[in-house]
N, C-alpha and C positions, 0 to 999 in steps of 0.2 A: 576154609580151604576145600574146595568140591574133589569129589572124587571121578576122574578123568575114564571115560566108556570106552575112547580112544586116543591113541597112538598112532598120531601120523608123519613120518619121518619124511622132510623133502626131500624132493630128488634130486638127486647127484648130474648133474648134466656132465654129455661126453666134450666136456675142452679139459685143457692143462692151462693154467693160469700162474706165471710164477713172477713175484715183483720184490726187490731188494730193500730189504728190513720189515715185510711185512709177513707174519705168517701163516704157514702153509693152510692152519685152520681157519684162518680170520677169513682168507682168501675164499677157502670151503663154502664159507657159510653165506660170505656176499655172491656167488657163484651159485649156490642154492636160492637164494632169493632173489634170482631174476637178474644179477649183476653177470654178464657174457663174456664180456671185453676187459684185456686190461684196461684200455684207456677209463670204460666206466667204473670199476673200481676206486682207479685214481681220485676220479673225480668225488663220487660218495664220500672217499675217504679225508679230501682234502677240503672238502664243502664250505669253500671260500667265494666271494661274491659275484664270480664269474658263472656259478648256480643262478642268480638269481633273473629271475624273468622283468626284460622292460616293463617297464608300466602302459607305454603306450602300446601293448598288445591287447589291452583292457578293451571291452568297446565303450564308445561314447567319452571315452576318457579327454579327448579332445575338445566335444562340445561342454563337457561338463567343465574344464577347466578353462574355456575362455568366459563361461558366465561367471564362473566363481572369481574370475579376475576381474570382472566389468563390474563386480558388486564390490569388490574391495577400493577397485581405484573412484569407483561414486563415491563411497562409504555409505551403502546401503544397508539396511538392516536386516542380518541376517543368522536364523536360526539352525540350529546342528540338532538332528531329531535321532537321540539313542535309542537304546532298551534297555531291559535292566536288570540282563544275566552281564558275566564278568566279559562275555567277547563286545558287546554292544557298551560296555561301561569306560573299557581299553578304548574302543575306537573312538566314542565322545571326546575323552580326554585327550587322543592324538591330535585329534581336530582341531579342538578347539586350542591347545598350547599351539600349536603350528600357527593359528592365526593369531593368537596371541604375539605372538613371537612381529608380529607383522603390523601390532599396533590395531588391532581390531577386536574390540571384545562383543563375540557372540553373546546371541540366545543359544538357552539350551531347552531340550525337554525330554522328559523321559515319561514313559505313562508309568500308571499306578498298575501295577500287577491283577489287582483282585477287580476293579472298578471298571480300567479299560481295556486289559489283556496284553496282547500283542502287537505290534505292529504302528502303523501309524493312526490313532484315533480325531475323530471328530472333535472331540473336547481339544486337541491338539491342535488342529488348524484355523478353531475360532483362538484359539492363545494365539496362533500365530498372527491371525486378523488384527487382532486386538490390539499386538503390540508395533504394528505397521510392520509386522516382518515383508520383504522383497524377496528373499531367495530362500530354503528349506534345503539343505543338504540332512540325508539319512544316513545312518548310518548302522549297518549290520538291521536293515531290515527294510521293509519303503516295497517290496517286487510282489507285494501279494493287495498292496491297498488299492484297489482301482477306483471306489466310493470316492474314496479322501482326498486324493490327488485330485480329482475332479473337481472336489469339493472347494480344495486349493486352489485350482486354475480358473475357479469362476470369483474367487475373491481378488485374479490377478498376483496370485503369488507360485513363483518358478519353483518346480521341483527336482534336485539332482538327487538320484536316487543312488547309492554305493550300500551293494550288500553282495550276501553271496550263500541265498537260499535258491532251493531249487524254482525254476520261475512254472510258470504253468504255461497253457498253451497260447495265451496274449500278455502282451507287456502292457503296464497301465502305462499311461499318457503325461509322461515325466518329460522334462527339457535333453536329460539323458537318463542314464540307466547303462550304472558300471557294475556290472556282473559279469565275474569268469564263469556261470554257471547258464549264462542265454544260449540260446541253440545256436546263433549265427557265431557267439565266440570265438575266437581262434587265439585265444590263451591257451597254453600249454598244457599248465599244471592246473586244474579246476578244484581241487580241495584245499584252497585257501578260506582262513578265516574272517571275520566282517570287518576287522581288526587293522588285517593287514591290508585288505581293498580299501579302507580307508587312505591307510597308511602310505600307499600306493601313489593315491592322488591325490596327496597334499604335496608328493615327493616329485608328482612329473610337473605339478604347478613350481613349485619350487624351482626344479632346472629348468621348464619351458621359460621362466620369468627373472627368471639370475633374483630371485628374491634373497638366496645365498645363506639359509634357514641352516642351522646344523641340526640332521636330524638323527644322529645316531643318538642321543640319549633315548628317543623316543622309539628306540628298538628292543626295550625293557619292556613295554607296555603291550605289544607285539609278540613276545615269548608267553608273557601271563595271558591274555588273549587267546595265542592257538591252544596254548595248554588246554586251559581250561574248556576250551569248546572240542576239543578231543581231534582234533585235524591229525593227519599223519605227517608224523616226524621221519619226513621222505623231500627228498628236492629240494626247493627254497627254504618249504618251512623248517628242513633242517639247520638251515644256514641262521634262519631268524631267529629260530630258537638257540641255537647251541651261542650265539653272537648274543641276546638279551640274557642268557643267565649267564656271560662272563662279564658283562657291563655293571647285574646287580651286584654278584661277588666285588668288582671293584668301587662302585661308585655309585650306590640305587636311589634313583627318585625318592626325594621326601617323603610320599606318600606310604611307596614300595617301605621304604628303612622303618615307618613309623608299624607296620605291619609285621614285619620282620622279628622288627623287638617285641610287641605286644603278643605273637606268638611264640615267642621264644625258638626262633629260629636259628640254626647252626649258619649265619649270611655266608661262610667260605664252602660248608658244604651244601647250598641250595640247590638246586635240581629241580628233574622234572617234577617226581613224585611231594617234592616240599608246595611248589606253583600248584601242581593238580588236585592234593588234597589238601593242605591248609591255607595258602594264599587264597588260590581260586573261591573256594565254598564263603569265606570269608565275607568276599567282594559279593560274591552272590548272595550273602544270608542277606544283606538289607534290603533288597529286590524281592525277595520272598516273603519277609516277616515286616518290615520298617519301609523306607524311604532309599531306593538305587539311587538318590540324588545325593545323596551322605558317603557312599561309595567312591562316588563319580570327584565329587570335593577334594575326597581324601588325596586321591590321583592328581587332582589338577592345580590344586592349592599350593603357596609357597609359605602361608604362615604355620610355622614349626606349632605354635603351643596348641593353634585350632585343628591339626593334623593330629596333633598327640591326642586330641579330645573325640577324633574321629575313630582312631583306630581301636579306641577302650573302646568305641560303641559296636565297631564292628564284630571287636572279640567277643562282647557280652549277648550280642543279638543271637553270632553262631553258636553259644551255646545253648540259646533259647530254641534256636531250629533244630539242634540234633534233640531235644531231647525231642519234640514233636513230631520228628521222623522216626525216632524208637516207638513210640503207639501209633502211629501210622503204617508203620511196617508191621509190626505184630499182629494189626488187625488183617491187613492185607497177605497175608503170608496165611494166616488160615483159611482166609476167601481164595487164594488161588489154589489153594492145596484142594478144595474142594470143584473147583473149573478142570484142575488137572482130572481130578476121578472119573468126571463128566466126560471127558476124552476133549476138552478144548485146545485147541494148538496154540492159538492166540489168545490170550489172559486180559478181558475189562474185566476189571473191577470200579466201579462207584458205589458213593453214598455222602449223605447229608453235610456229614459233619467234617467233612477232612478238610483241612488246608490248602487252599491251592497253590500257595508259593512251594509247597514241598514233596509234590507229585511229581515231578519230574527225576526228585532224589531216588524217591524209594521205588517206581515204576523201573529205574536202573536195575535194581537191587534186586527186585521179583523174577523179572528178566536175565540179569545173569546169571541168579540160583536154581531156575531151573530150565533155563536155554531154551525159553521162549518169548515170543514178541509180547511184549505187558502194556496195559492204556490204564492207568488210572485217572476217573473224574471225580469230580467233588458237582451234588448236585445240589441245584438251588434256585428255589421253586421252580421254574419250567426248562430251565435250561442247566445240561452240564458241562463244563472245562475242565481241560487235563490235560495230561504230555505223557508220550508215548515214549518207550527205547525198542530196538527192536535186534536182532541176530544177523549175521551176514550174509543168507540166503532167502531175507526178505525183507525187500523194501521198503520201508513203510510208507514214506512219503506215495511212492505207486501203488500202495494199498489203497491209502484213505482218497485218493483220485478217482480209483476204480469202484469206492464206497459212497463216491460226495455227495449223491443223491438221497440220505441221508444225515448230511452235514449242514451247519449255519456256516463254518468256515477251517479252515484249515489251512496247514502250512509247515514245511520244515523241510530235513535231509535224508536219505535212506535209512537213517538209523534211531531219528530222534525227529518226534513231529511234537505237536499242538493240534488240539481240537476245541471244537464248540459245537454242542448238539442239544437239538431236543430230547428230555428225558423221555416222551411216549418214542421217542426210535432207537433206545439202545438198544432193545433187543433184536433190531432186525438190522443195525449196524454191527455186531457183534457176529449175526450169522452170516453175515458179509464175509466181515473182516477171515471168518474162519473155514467159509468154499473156497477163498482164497488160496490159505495154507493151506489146507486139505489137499489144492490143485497140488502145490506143490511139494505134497512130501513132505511138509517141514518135520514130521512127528516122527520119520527115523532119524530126523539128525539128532546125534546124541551129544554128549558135551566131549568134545576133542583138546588134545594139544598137539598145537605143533611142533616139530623136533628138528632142531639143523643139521644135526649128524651123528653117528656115533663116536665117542671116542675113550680110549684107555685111559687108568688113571695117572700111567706113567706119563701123557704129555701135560698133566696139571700142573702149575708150577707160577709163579710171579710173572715169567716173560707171557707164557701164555694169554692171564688173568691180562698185565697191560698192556697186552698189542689188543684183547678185543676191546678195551674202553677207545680204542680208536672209533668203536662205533658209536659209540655216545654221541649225544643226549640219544637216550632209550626211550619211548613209549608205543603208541597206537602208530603201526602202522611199517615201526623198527622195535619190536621187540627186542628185551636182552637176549643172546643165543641160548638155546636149550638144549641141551645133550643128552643122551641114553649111554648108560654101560650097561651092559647083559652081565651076569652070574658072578653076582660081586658077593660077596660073605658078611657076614656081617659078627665084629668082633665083640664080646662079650654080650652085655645084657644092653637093651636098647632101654631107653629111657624117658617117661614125660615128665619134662623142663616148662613152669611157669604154668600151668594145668592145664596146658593146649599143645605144648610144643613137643615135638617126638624128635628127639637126638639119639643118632646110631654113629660107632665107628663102623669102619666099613673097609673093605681090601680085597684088591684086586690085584690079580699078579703080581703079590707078594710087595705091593705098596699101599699101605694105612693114609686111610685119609676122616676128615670128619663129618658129620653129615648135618643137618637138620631140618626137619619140615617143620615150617612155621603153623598153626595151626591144624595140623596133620595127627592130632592122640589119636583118631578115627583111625588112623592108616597099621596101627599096632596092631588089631584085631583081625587085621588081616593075612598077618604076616603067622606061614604056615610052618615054614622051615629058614635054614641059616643060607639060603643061599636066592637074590633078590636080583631083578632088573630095576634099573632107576630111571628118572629125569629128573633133568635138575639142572639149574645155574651154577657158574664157581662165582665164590663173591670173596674178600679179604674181609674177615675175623678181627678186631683190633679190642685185644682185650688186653686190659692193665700195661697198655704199653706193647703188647706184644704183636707182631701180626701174623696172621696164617692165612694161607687159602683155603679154604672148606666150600660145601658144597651146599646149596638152598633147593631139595628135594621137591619137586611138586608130585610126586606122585611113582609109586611103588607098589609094582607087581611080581607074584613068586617065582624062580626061577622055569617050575615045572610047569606054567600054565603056558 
């Protein structure tokens, strides 16, 4: 639990917003973030599929979906080119069940993480050669290969490209190229995941064709997807998401269920946080450490005993990857602590012997702990690979563009890239990478939370607690709401619970409530006197039966400071 440098409460905007059975706070807080209008609250609130954006606003969705039909009604031979994180593994699987559904069994292919990397590889388009593939639909990747596709188009084989990384300054030379993220787009909502842009246009082939598909199961695959690739849970993706985790509570994909149970998952109370850390890493460990094809199966397969035999491997793989991310991080957490002393703003760290499937884990991990942009590579002889996370006030993806001059290749989103460099240029990609943030300040930003409002303990209460679960599903982009009370008391002795956790009661105008910060014992030491400012969540308590509202503390400061 980091300890927070600031406190920043949004602003209160000058309207009155008042709408019948919703309340006054809920209203607050979507009013504070950006929500102006009744009418758009409603809408947030009602996040039914009148949200959701046409498909044919996509570009290229047209040209791509009359090839994709010319290869069906030949019965041409035709390959679905994934990748082999959990968004790229979802969207394989949509694909190719949607054609399935239609009586066409694709190729597939996914590259090997360590061998070929990213993207669409050469060893991938002589497989496609090979196997007299006619048409290459991509999926959650294809917008950075310009070699390949070429490569492609001189063997005579078409490529529809559907991803939804950032593109560069030319589009490679595909049949089409369905990205919300090309500059001429005129989609809407642009932080969709590769997932759902598949999902998209198997969906407008479907109505352009009365092919007459049902594809709402296939909106389970869609939820696990954005999850895990971290998109924000805003606009459509809320609809897809909030709509695929009530599909899995009632009725999950084989794949989904055989996961479910192998992690011992609570399937009625799944959620985002269930999808983003134990579904997701799951699907990703065999992309990292084994074979994304074994992943990809789990999902797409109908035989129950060979599902149940996949989902033991995915359990046992993840736990092969965490522990390798525990001495991956340990080493890297001491190497960054010394870039920090250095005055570095942006954190490489490389070396020999690390992992490559699980730099993109812990490069997370460096970077949120001490809220700066992290690259770890793993080098190997002349060249090094690795994956980037980076902060909200810099881009990375326009980092390493602004750096490619010493790069072999690169690619990603503002927040999370991929590289490949020559080892003699890290250090002059690193002083790059760090004029950069230096331009911009990044080294005051401190580590913040944001706060939706203040409020007393007197309006805490059950009604409260369930009008804001109207905002649900919670993550990146809709946080839970956060609140501050000033010069709250705190009653008797505070307490550490499980030898991290800090339990205070607590009371404020003369109403007792209960507290606790999870991982917060740090936060006792600081506590100077009996009288405390807080933030914190209200969450419901359900112990032996019983339930209460309490509070989930992120962070406590003295009343006098």
């Amino acid at each position: 639990m980091p300890k927070y440098n600031i406190w920043e409460i949004r602003t209160k905007p000058h309207i009155h917003i008042s709408i019948e059975h919703i309340h006054p706070i809920t209203i607050d807080i979507l009013s504070r973030r950006g929500f102006l209008s009744r009418s758009q609250i409603i809408k947030f609130l009602d996040s039914n599929h009148s949200i959701v954006t046409p498909p044919s606003l996509l570009p290229d969705i047209e040209k791509g979906a009359k090839r994709l039909h010319k290869a069906i009604k030949n019965n041409e031979n035709i390959l679905i080119y994934g990748d082999y994180d959990t968004d790229g593994i979802t969207a394989l699987s949509i694909t190719t069940k949607f054609l399935l559904k239609l009586g066409i069994k694709p190729f597939y292919y996914i590259n090997d993480r360590i061998t070929e990397g990213y993207g669409i590889s050469t060893k991938g388009i002589e497989y496609a050669k090979n196997n007299n593939i006619n048409l290459i639909i991509t999926v959650d990747n294809g917008i950075s290969a310009f070699d390949e596709i070429n490569l492609a188009n001189s063997y005579n084989i078409d490529i529809i490209i559907t991803d939804h990384h950032e593109t560069k300054d030319i589009l490679p030379n595909a049949i089409a190229i369905i990205n919300p993220m090309r500059k001429d787009s005129v989609y809407p909502f642009k932080e969709i995941s590769g997932c759902l842009v598949a999902f998209k246009f198997c969906e407008y082939i479907n109505e352009k064709y009365s092919y007459n598909i049902d594809m709402t199961p296939l909106i389970q695959l869609v939820a696990i997807g954005s999850i895990a690739d971290v998109m924000p849970i805003l606009n459509e993706n809320r609809y897809f998401i909030k709509k695929g985790i009530e599909l899995i509570r009632e009725s999950p994909l084989p794949g989904i269920k055989a996961i479910i149970e192998s992690s011992k998952i609570n399937q009625n109370k799944l959620n985002t946080y269930t999808i983003g850390f134990i579904i997701g890493p799951r699907l990703n460990a065999m992309g990292r450490l084994s074979k994304a094809d074994e992943a990809y199966k789990l999902l797409t397969i109908e035989d129950l005993d060979e599902i149940k035999i996949l989902a033991e491997k995915l359990e046992n793989t993840n736990r092969k990857r965490q522990k390798i991310d525990r001495i991956i991080l340990k080493e890297a957490d001491l190497m960054a602590q010394e870039k920090i002393k250095e005055g570095y703003n942006v954190i490489v760290l490389y070396r020999k012997d690390w992992h490559e499937g699980v730099l993109g884990i812990v490069s997370s991990r460096i970077c949120e702990k001490y809220n700066k942009p992290t690259i770890l590579l793993s080098m190997n002889n002349e060249l090094a690979k690795g994956s980037g996370r980076s902060v909200d006030n810099f881009n990375l993806f326009n980092a390493l563009k602004k750096c490619k001059v010493y790069l072999k290749s690169y690619g990603g989103h503002a927040m999370a890239a991929g590289l490949l460099i020559e080892n003699d240029k890290l250090g002059d990609f690193e002083n790059c990478l760090n004029k950069l943030a230096s331009d911009l300040e990044i080294s005051d930003i401190k580590s913040k939370i944001i706060i939706d409002c203040e409020i007393p303990f007197s309006v805490i209460d059950k009604v409260l607690y369930n009008d804001i679960q109207k905002l649900y599903p919670f993550g990146t982009g809709n946080p839970p709401p956060v609140f501050i009370t000033y010069n709250a008391s705190i009653v008797g002795k505070p307490r550490i619970v499980g030898n991290e956790h800090l339990k205070i009661v607590l009371r404020e105008n003369g109403k007792d409530i209960n507290a606790i910060a999870f991982g917060g014992k740090h936060l006792l030491d600081s506590i100077i006197n009996d009288k405390i400012d807080i933030c914190y969540t209200i969450y419901k308590n359900n112990y032996m039966g019983n339930e209460s509202i309490e509070l989930k503390i992120f962070d406590i400061r003295n009343t006098c400071i």
